[in-house]
N, C-alpha and C positions, 0 to 999 in steps of 0.2 A: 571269172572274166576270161575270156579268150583274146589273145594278142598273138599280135604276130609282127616280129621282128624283120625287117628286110634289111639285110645285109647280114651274114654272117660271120663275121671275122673276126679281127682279135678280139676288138672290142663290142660287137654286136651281138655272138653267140654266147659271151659270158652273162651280158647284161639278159638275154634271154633266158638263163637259166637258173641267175638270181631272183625275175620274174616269176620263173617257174618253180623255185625253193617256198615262196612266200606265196601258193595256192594257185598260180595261174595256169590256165591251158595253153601251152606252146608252141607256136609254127615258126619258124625260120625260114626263112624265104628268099631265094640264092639262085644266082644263074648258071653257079659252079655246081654241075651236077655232081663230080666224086665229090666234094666237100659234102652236097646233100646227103648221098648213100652211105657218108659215114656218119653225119648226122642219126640217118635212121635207122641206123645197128649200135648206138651210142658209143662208136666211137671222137675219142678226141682231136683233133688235126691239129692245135696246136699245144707248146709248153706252154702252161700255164698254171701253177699250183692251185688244187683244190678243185680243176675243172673235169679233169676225169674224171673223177670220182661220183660227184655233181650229177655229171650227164650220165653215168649210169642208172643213177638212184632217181632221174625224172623219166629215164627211158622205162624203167622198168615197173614205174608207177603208169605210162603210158600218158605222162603228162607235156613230151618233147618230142614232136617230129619238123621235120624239113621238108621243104617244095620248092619245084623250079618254077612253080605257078602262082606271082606272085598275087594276078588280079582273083585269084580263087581262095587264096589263102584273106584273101583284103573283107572278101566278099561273108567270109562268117565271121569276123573279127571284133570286137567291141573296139578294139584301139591297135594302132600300127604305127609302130616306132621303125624310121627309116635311119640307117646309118651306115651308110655307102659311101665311099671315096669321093673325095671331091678334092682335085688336085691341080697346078697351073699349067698354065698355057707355057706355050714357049714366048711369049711377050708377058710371063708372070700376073695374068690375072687367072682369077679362080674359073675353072673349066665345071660347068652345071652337070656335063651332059652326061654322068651315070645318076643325078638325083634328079635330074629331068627325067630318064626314062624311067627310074624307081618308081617318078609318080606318076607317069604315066598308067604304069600299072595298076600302083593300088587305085589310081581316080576310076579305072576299069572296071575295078570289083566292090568301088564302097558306099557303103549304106547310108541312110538316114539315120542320125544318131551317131556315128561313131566318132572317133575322137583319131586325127593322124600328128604325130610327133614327130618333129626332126630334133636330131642329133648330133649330124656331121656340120662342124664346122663351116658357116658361110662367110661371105662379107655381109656388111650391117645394110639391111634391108633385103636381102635376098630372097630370104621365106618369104615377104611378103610380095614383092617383085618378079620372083622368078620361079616360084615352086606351087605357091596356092594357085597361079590362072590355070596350071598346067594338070591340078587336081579337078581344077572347074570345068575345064575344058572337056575332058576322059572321061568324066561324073554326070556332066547334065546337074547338078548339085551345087548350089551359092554354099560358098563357106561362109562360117557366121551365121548361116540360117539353117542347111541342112546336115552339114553338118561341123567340127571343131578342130582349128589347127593353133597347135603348140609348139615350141621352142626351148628346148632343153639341152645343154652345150655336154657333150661330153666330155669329163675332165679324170679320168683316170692314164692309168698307164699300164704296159705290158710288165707281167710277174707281177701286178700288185690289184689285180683287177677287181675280184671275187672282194677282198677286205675294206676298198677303196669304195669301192660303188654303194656299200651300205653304209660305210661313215662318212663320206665326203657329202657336204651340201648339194641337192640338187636346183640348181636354179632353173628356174622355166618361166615363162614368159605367153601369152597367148595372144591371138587376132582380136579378142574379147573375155569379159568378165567369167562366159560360162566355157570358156577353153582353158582360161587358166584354174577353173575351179576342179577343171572334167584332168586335167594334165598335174595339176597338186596331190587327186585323188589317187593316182596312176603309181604316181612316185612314193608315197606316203607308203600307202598300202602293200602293194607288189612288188618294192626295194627296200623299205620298211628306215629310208634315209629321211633324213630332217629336210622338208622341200623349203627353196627359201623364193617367194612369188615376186619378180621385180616389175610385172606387171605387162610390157608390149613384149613382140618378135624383137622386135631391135635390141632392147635395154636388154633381152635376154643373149643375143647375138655378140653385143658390145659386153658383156661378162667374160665370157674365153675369149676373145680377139685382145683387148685389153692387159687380161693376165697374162699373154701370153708376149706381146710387148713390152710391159715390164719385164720379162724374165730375159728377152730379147737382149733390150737394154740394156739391161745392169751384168749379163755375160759379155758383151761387146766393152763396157766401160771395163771390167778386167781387164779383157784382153789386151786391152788400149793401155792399160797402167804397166802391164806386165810387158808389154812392148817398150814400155821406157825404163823399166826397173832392168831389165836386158842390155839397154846401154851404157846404164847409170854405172851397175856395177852391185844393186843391191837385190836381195831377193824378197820379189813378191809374196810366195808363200807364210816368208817369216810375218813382213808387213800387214800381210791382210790379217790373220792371226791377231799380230796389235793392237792396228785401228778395229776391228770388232770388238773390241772386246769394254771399249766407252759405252754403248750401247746407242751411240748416233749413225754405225756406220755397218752395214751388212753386206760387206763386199763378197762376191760370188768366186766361183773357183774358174782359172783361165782355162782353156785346152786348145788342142790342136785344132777344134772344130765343132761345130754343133752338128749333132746328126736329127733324127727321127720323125716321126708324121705330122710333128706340130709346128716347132720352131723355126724351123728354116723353111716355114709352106706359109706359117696363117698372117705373119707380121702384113705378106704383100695384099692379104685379102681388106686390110686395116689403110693401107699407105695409099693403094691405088684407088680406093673408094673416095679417099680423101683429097686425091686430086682431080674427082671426077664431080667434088664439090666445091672447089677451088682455093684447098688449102692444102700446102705441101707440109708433110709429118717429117722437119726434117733429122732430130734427132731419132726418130725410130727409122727414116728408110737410111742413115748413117752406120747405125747398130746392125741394119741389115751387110751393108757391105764388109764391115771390119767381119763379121763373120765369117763372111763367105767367101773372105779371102785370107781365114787363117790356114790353111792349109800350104798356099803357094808361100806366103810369108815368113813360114818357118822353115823351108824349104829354102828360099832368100836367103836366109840367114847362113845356114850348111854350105851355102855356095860360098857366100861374103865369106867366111872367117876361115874353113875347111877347105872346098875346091870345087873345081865344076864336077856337076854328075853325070855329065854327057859318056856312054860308056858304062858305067859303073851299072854293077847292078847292086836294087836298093829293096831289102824286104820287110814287107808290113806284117806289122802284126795286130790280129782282129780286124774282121769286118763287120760285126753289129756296132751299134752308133751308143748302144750302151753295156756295163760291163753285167755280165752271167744273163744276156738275152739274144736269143737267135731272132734280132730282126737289124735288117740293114736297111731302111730306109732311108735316103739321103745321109748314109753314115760318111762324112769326110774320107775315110777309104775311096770310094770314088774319086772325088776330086783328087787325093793324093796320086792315085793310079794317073788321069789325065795329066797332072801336070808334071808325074815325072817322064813318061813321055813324051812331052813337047819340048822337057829338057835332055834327053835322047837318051835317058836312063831305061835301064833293065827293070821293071819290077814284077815281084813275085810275094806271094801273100800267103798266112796260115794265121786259122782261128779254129779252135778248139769245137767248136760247138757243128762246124762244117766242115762235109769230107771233101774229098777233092772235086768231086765231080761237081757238086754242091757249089763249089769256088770256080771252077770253068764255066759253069752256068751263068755266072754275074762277070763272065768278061777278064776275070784275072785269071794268073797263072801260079800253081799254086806252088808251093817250092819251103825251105828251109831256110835258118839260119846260116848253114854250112856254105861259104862262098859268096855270101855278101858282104858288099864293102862297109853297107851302110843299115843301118836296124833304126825304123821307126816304131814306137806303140802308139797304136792308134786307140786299141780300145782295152781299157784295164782289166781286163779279164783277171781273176786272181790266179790261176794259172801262167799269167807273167810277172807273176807281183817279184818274185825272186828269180832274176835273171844270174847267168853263171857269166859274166863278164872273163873270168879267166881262159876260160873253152871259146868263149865268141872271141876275141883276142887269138887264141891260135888256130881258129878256125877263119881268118883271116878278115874280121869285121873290124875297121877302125873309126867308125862313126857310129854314136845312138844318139836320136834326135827321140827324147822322153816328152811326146805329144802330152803326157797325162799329168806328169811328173809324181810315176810312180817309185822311181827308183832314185838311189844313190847316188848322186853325185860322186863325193869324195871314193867310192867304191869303185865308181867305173873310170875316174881318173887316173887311180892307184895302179890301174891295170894297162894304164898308155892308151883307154878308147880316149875322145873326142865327142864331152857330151854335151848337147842340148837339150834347155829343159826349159816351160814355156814358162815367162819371169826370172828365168834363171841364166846368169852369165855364163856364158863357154869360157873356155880361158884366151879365145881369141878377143874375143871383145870385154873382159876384162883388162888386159892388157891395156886396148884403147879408152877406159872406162876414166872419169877424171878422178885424177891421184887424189880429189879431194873427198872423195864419194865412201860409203863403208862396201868396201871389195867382198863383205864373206858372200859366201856361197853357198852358204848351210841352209 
């Protein structure tokens, strides 16, 4: 089978070349011309375990190249999986218009017979709304008759792509009987994953929209507890720990913020649909704001019980939205950057995985611990797992605000910093905590 992937990126060029492990002929299909040219000397452009290697061993079987042509790559193709960004508007609805033009192209080059799959994340109805007229259109070709569109949610994650994609269930979904039989075929075979058929576009759409609102959810409902275990006087960590353990309660871990290309994007594609049928989602557009406003709120807190940070300067640490991955996507680092600005603070940032230039690029300033008043961890890298609180102490830091709650309390105490840690009391607001409450802090 010959396929061709359109979009090449984290998650497009791996799924292409699990395609191409399991017998397929492979085009990649990209507007990013160096990305393409390193495609076609098999080089790898991102981290990724297992995908160098991968892409050598298809390059050199001559079963993996790349093009900036995507209606010519469309045009020899038995099947074209499209998985291209789709990200919001500044009024937070989902913005079509890179999978609009994606399909413009393949509608350009595609055949009788072939079979087109989307993959990126839509709102529920979209494929069939927004993306099949614009293949109809480009094509001169009725979908359903001449040729078959499918819906297949992408549900992996970065560093775990290549292992995920062949065991994680493929759901897919089609326009028709023989779309979903042509798009089970696709997945079965050339990912070699258990496909699981839930039958329309939608029911396929509504699978990751779904999952990704409970995950939504139930991190917002932490945060939300750990925001009152922070008054009370008791700590969350210990508590969650507890109640899991009856086996009725699976409480999620709190943090400073949710970052990456799913969570903090797809909930609005879920909530705005919803009110464009006229019913407001209000627990999940609720879970949206407690998120998105963990950042400033821990930040609140450093003010209320520490001091204002107008002046001061205050430095992050990590900017990927998760720990040992070089991607910062909506990683809370941004928002923290914004908002200590506005609170007329200094800040300056370093992550291990990016050099400076790297970090001047995304708008921060890169800099040290040495000379901050104030140290956040935004992202756990292990690399900070074991901070020297005695040296940040006389290198003149007297706040850590543990966005992760990777570190020590009783250790960074010992040492006279001033810690926060998200469910976990400072000792200013223990103080104010009610004498009747359990005060430990462990």
């Amino acid at each position: 089978m010959k396929i061709t992937v359109v979009g090449g990126g984290r998650m497009g060029l791996p799924l292409a070349c699990v395609f191409g492990k399991h017998g397929a002929f492979i085009t990649v299909a990209d507007i990013d011309s160096g990305l393409v040219e390193a495609i076609n000397v098999g080089d790898c452009p991102y981290e990724e375990p297992g995908l160098p290697e991968l892409m050598r061993e298809l390059h050199a079987a001559g079963k993996l190249n790349a093009s900036t042509d995507t209606t010519a790559a469309a045009a020899t193709s038995d099947a074209i999986v499209i998985i291209v960004p789709a990200h919001l508007t500044e009024e937070r609805e989902i913005d079509f218009g890179a999978l609009r033009a994606a399909s413009a192209d393949v509608g350009a080059g595609i055949r009788p017979g072939s079979l087109v799959v989307y993959e990126t994340t839509v709102s529920i109805g979209g494929t069939r709304r927004e993306l099949i007229p614009v293949l109809e259109k480009h094509s001169g070709l009725s979908a359903g008759q001449d040729f078959s569109v499918a819906y297949s949610p992408e549900r992996v994650k970065a560093n775990f792509v290549l292992s995920r994609l062949e065991s994680t269930p493929k759901v897919v979904g089609g326009l028709d009987a023989v779309s979903c039989e042509k798009a089970t075929h696709l997945y079965a075979e050339y990912l070699g994953a258990e496909v699981d058929d839930v039958g329309t576009l939608e029911a396929a759409e509504s699978t990751k929209l779904l999952g990704m609102l409970y995950r939504d959810v139930n991190i917002a409902l932490a945060n939300e507890l750990a925001a009152f275990c922070e008054l009370a006087g008791v700590d969350f960590d210990r508590i969650r720990s507890a109640a899991n353990r009856d086996g009725e309660a699976s409480l999620l871990v709190p943090g400073i913020g949710v970052g990456g290309h799913c969570t903090p994007i797809y909930p609005y594609f879920l909530t705005r649909e919803s009110r464009r049928l006229g019913f407001t989602q209000r627990i999940s557009e609720a879970a949206r704001e407690i998120n998105d406003g963990q950042p400033a709120r821990q930040l609140d807190r450093v003010e209320t019980y520490w001091a204002r940070l107008a002046g001061r300067r205050v430095h992050i640490l990590g900017l990927g939205f998760r720990p040992g991955v070089k991607v910062d996507t909506l990683s809370p680092a941004f928002e923290l950057r914004e908002d200590l600005i506005r609170r007329g603070a200094k800040a300056t940032l370093e992550d291990p995985y990016y050099d400076d230039l790297e970090i001047e690029s995304l708008g921060f300033v890169p800099g040290s611990i040495a000379g901050a008043e104030v140290v956040v961890l935004n992202t756990a890298h292990d690399e900070f797992a074991d901070p020297e609180f005695q040296r940040w102490r006389s290198e003149g830091v007297k706040v850590v605000l543990d966005g992760r709650n990777q570190w020590n309390q009783d250790e960074a105490e010992a040492t006279g910093l001033f810690y926060f840690g998200i469910g976990r009391s400072s000792s200013g607001e223990r103080d104010e905590a009610p004498k009747s409450s359990d005060t430990s802090s462990k």
